[in-house]
N, C-alpha and C positions, 0 to 999 in steps of 0.2 A: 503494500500500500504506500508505503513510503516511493517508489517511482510516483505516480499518480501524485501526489503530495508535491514534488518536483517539480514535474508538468505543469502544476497550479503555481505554482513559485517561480518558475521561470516566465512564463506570460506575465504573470505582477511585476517583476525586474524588467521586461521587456517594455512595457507599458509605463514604469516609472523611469528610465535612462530616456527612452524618447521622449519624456517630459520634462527633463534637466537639461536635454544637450539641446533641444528646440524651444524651449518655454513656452510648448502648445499643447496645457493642459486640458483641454477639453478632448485632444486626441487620445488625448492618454487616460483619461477617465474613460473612453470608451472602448478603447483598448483591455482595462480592467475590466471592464462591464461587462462586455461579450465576452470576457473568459470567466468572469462569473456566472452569467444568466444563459451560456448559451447548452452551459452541463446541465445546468438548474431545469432547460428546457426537455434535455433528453431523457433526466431522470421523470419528470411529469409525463412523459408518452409512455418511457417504460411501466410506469404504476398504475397506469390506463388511468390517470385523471380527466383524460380529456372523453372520454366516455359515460354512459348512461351506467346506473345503479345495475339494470339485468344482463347488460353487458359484459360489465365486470364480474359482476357472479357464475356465470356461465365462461367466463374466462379462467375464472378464480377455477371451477369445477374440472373443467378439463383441460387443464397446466398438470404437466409432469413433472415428479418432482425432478429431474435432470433439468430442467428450462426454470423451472422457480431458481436454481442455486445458480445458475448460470443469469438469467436476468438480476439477481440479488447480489450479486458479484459486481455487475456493469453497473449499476446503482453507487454501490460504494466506490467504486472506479472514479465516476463521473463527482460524486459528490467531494472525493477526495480532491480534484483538481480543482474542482470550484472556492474549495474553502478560503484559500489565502487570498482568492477575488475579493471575495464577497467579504471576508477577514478586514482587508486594507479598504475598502470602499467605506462598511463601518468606523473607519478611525478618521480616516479622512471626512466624513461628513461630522463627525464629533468636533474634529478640527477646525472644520470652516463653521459650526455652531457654535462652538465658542467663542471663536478669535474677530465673529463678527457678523 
């Protein structure tokens, strides 16, 4: 888990250096953003959020358990790279609500 964790921490470096050597922050928050929001997205279609209640159920019913551990893996996959996104976006809005 710790590569995945990487993945997320390199996009946030990547995103924070082209906002230091450009001072075009707004790039760079969006840079962070989509590497926050865009795992955030794929983890929501894996959990079938974007689905009906019988949908789900009947999804739920006939999932094997090899594809539950296997989707459930990709889950924590995705979530791990998001975290330092969505980590640093947190700090930084604390940042800019306090300082003004």
């Amino acid at each position: 888990m710790l590569k995945y964790l990487g993945i997320g921490s390199v996009i946030t470096l990547v995103g924070l250096i082209h906002g230091f050597y450009t001072k075009d922050w707004e790039m760079a928050l969006t840079i962070i953003g989509i590497g926050g929001v865009g795992p955030l997205l794929g983890v929501a279609l894996l959990t079938g959020i974007f689905v009906s209640g019988d949908q789900y159920r009947f999804n739920k019913k006939v999932e094997m358990e090899e594809d539950k551990k296997r989707k459930d893996s990709w889950i924590t996959r995705l979530l791990m790279i998001s975290a330092p996104n969505i980590g640093l976006l947190i700090v930084l809005f604390v940042v800019s609500y306090v300082a003004g």
